[in-house]
C-alpha positions in Angstrom: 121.6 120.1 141.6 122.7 118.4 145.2 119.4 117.3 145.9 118.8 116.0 142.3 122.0 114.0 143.0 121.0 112.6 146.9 117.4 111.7 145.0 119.1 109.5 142.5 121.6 107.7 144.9 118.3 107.4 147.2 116.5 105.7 144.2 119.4 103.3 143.2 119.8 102.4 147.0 116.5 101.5 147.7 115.6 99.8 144.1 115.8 96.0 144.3 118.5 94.6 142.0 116.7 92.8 138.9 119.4 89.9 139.1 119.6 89.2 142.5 115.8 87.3 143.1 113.9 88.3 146.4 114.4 85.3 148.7 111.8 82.6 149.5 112.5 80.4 152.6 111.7 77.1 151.8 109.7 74.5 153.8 111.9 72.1 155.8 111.6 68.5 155.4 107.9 67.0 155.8 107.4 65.2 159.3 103.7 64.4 159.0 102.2 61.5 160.4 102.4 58.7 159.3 98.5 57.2 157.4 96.8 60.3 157.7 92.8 60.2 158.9 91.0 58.0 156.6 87.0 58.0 156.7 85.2 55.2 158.9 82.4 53.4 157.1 79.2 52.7 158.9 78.9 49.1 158.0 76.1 48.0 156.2 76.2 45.3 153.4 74.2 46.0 150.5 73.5 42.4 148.9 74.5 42.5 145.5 71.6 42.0 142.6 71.8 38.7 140.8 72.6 39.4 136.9 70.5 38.1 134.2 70.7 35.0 132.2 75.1 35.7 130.6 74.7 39.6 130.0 77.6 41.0 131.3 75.6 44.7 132.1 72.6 45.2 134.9 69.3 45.7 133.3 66.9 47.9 134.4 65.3 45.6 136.2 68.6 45.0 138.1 68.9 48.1 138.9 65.6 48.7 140.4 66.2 45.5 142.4 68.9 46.5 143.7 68.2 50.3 144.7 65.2 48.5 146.8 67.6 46.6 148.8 70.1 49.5 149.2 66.5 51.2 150.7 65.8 47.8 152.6 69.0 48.2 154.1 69.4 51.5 154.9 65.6 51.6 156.8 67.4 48.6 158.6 70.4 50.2 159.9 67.8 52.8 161.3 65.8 51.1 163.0 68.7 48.9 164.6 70.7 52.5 165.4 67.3 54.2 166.3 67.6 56.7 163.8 65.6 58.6 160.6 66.0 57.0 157.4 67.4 60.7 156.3 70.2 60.5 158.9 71.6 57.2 158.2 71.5 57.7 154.0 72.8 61.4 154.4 75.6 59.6 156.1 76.2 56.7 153.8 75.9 59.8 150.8 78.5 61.3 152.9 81.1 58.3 152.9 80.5 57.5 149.1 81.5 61.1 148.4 84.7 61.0 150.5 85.3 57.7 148.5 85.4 59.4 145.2 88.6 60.5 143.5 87.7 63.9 143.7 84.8 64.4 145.9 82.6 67.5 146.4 83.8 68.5 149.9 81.2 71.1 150.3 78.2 68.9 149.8 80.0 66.3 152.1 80.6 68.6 155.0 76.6 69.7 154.8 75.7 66.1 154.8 77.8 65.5 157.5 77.1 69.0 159.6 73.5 67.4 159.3 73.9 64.3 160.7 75.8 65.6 164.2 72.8 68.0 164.0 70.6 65.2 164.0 72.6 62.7 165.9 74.9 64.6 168.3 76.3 61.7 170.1 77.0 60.0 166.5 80.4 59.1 167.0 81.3 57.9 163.4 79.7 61.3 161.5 82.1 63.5 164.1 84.9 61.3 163.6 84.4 61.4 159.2 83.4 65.3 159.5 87.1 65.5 161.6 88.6 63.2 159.1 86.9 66.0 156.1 88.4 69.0 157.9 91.5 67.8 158.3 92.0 67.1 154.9 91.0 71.0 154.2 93.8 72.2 156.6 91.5 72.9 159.3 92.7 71.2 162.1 91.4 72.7 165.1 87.9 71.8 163.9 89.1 68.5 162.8 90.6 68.0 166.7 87.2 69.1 168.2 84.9 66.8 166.1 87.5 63.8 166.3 87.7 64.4 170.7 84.1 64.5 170.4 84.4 61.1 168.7 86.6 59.4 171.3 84.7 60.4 173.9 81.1 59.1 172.6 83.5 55.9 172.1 86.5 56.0 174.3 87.1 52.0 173.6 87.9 52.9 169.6 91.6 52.7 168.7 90.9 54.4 165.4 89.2 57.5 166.9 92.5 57.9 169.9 95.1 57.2 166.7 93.1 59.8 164.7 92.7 61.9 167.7 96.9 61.7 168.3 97.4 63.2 164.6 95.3 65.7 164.7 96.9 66.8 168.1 100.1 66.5 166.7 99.3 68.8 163.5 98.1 71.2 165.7 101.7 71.4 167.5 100.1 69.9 170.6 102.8 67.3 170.9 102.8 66.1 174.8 98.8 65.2 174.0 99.4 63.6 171.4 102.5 61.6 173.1 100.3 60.4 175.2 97.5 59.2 173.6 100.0 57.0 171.4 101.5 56.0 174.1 98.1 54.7 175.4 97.4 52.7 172.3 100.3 51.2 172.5 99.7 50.1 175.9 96.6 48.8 174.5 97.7 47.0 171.6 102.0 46.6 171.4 101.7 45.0 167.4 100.5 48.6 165.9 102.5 50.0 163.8 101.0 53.2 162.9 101.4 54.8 166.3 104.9 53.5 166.9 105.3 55.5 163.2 103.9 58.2 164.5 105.6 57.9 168.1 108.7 58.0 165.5 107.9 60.9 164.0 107.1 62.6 167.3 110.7 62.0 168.7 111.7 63.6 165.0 110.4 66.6 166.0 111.9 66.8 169.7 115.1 66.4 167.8 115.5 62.8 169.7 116.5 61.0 166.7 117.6 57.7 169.2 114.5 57.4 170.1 113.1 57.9 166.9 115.5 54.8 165.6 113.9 52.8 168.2 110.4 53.1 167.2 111.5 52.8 163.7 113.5 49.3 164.1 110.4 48.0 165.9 108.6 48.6 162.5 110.7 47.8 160.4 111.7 44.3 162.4 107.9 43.3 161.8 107.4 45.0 158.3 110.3 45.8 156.6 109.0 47.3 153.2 106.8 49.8 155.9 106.8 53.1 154.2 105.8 55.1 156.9 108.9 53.8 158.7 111.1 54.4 155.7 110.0 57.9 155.5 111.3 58.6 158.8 114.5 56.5 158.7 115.3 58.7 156.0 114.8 61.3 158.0 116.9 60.2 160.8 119.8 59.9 158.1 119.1 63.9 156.5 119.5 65.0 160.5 122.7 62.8 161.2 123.9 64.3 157.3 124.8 60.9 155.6 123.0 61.9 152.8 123.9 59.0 150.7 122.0 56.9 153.1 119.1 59.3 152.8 118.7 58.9 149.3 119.1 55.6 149.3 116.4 55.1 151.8 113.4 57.8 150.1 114.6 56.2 146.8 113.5 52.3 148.3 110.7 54.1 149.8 109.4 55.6 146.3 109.4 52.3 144.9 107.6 50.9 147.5 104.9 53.2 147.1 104.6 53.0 143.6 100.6 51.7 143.7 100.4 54.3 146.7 102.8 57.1 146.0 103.3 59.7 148.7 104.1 63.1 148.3 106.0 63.6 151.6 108.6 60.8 150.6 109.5 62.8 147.1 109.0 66.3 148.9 112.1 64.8 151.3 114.1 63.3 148.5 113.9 66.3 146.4 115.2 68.5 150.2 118.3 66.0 150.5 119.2 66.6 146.0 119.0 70.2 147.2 121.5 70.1 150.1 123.5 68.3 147.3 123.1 70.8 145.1 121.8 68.8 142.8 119.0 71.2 141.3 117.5 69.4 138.7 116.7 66.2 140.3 115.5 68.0 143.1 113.0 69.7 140.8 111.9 66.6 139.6 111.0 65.1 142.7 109.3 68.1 143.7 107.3 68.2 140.4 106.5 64.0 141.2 104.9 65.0 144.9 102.7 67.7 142.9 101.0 65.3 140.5 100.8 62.6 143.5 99.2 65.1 145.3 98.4 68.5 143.3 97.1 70.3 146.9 100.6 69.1 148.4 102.2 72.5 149.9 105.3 71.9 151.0 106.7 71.0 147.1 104.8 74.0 145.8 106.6 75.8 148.2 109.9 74.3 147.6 109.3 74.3 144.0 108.3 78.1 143.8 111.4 79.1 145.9 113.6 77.4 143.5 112.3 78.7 140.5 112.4 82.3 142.0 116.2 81.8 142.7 116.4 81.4 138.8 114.4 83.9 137.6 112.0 81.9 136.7 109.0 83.9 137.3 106.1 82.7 135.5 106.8 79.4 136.4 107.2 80.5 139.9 104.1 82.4 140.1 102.1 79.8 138.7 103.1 77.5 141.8 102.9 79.8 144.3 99.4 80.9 143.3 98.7 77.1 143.8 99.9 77.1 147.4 97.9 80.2 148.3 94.7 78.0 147.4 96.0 75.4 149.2 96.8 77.4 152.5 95.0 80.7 152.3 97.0 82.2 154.7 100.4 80.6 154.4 102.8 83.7 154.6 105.5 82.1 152.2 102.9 81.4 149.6 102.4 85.2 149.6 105.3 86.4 149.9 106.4 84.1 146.8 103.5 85.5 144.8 104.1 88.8 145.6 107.9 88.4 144.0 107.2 86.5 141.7 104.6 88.9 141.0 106.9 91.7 141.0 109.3 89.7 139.0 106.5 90.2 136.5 105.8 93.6 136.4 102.2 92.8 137.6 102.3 95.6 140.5 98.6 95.2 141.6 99.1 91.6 142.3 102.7 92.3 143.8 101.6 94.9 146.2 98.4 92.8 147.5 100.8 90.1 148.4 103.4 92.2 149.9 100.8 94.0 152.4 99.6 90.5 153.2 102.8 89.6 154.1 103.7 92.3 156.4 100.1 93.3 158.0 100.5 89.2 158.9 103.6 87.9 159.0 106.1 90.2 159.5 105.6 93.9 159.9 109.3 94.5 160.5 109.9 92.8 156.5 112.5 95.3 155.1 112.5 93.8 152.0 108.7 93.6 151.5 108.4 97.3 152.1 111.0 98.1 149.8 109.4 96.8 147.1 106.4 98.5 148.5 107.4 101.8 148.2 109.6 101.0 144.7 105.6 99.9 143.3 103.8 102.8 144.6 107.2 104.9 143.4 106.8 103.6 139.4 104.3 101.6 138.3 101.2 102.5 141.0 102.5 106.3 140.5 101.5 106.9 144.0 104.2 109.3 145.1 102.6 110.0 148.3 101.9 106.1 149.2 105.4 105.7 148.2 106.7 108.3 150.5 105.0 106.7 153.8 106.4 103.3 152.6 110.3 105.1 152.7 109.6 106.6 156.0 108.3 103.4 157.9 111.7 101.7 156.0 114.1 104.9 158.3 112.3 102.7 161.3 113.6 99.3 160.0 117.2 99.7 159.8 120.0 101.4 161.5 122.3 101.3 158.8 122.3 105.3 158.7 123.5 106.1 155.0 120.3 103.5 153.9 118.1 105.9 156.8 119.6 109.0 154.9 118.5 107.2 151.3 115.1 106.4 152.4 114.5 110.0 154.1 116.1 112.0 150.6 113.6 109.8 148.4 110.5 110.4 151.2 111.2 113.6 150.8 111.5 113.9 147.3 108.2 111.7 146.7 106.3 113.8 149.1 107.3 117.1 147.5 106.2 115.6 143.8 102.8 114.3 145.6 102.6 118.2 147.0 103.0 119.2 143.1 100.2 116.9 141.9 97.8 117.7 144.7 98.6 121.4 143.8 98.2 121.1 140.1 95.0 119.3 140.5 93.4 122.1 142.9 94.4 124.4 140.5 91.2 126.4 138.5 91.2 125.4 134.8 91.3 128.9 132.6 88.3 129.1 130.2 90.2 129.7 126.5 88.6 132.4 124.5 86.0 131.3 121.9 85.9 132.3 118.6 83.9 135.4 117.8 81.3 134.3 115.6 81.6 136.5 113.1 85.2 135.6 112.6 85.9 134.1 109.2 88.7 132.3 108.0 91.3 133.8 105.7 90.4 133.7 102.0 92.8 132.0 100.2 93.7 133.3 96.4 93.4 131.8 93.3 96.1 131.6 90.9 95.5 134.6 88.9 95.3 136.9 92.7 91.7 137.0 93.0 89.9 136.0 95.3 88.4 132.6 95.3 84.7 132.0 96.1 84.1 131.0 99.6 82.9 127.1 98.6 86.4 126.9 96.4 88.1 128.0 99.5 86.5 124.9 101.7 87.4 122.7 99.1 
């Protein structure tokens, strides 16, 4: 009976209450650079065809014409650059596929990987296949293709700019300082790399200097969104958040023919501080149709909507961000409790041993719910029992060591059972003799009915 007793405070101890939601930290404000990499055409001007008589649609004819001079121009451009035919149109296939609204990024990075193969010191094919992984998240082979760039054409402002970003998403900050720096030095008027020199001393912290770069901007452009962005900034880390609202909110309207994700993603972070929930829901919903592989708003979104229960709705963006960022540990760890939320234990459980062989293999919380699934609804006592005894190693609150212990115990004796019930030899039952017949049944009048009357 004491044990029973231990065993059931052990199980409400370690359960996870079902009204108090498993918390998400959310993304902080978004600091990215300002004009992210945009591809570089290979100029070559393809004469437009002359239309017919007053139709107002190419003929045939037309376009015939003018597929021959797109040909005519393209063996041009290679004989001027001293290259196949195949190279130059694979590349020109390469930009017009970047160009589209929602291009085929897999056929564009085989063209591409097929033109530096061809043409290694090709500086504007490493600088677009740079400018291709970056927008998939993977920087450090965007960094190597874009140096690779810059230094097959050192004297391009565009490549060292593009070269600066991608430094400065891959946390190399002093690099990319410097390289800024240098285009300044080169060219004072531009504006993009005093934004992004802005942004820089945002993330030092120095928000002085930050307010320098951005009053040089905004002194020569003062509807610059980039700059807005970060002034907005500066006013969320100095807390005058009415300033910051009022800032993003100019900002948004600005960039109504251009919106930008990061500028909603912020105003929605400064309604939160406010507590102002539901228009800091809406903003985050705004950056995900701007931008439906935006992370940091599915992120923020999710974490909100966990905080409410909301779980489907939760889920849904959190499975989102794990496409986005395959190995983004939030976006895990949101799916796996909004997952659990669910009652969806596989899911749940894949996500929760994500998060803590990868992100944190000290995650109390993470391995509570662990051994709770494996407990209940994966009926895996003895999985269940490891996950309480690696939980006695997490804390040293000793009543929560004494819970986890009881129920490790307690799971590992009903794994013992099962193992032992399992081994166990199944008795053969007796089988009918047969020659044994069924009991006759009577008939009314006490005699005995005829065998057929009796199956009847």
């Amino acid at each position: 009976m004491g044990g029973g007793a231990v065993c059931a405070d052990a199980r409400k101890m370690s359960e996870p209450s079902g009204k108090i939601p498993m918390k998400i930290p959310q993304k902080l404000m978004s600091h990215r650079l300002n004009k992210l990499l945009v591809p570089q055409l290979l100029l070559v001007a393809f004469a437009g065809a002359q239309l017919v008589a007053c139709s107002s649609a190419p003929t045939k004819d037309d376009n015939q014409v003018a597929e021959q001079q797109k040909k005519a121009e393209i063996e041009l451009r290679a004989e001027q650059m001293g290259m196949s035919v195949e190279t130059v149109q694979a590349f020109q296939d390469a930009i017009e596929e970047l160009g589209k609204p929602e291009p085929d990024l897999e056929k564009t990075e085989g063209l591409l990987k097929s033109v530096v193969a061809a043409e290694p010191d090709f500086a504007e094919a490493h600088y677009n296949l740079g400018v291709l992984y970056s927008t998939q998240n993977r920087y450090d082979e965007a960094v190597t293709h874009i140096e690779t760039a810059r230094s097959i054409a050192p004297g391009e402002l565009s490549h060292t700019v593009a070269l600066a970003q991608a430094y400065a998403v891959t946390e190399q900050y002093t690099k990319a300082q410097n390289l800024l720096e240098e285009v300044i030095a080169r060219q004072p008027t531009n504006l993009t790399a005093k934004n992004n020199l802005a942004v820089l001393a945002l993330k030092a912290g120095d928000d002085e200097k930050a307010m320098e770069y951005v009053r040089d901007v905004l002194k020569e452009d003062n509807e610059n969104v980039g700059a807005l962005n970060s002034l907005g900034l500066i006013y969320v880390k100095r807390e005058n958040a009415s300033l910051a609202k009022y800032v993003f909110t100019k900002a948004i309207k600005l960039a109504e023919k251009k919106p930008d994700p990061d500028i909603h993603n912020n105003l929605g972070m400064v309604y939160m501080a406010e507590d102002e929930v539901a228009q800091g829901v809406k903003q985050f919903e705004a950056a995900n149709k701007v931008d439906p592989n935006y992370l940091e708003s599915r992120l923020n979104l999710g974490s909100i909507l966990i905080e409410y229960l909301d779980y489907e709705r939760a889920a849904t963006q959190f499975e989102e961000a794990v496409r986005i960022s395959p190995n983004n540990c939030v976006a895990h760890l949101g799916h796996a409790a909004s997952s659990f939320g669910l009652g969806k234990a596989e899911e749940a459980q894949k996500g929760f041993v994500f998060y803590v062989e990868n992100c944190d293999a000290d995650h109390v919380s993470s391995f509570e719910r662990l051994a709770k699934l494996n407990e209940t609804k994966l009926n895996n006592p003895a999985k269940a029992a490891e996950y309480y005894e690696k939980l006695m190693t997490l804390v040293d609150d000793e009543k929560k060591k004494a819970g986890y212990k009881a129920m490790a115990g307690f799971l590992k004796n009903q794994a013992e059972k099962s193992d032992q019930k399992e081994a166990a030899p199944v008795e053969d039952e007796q089988a009918p003799e047969d020659d044994a017949q069924a009991p006759e049944a009577d008939d009314a009048d006490g005699e005995q009915a005829p065998a057929e009357d009796a199956a009847e």
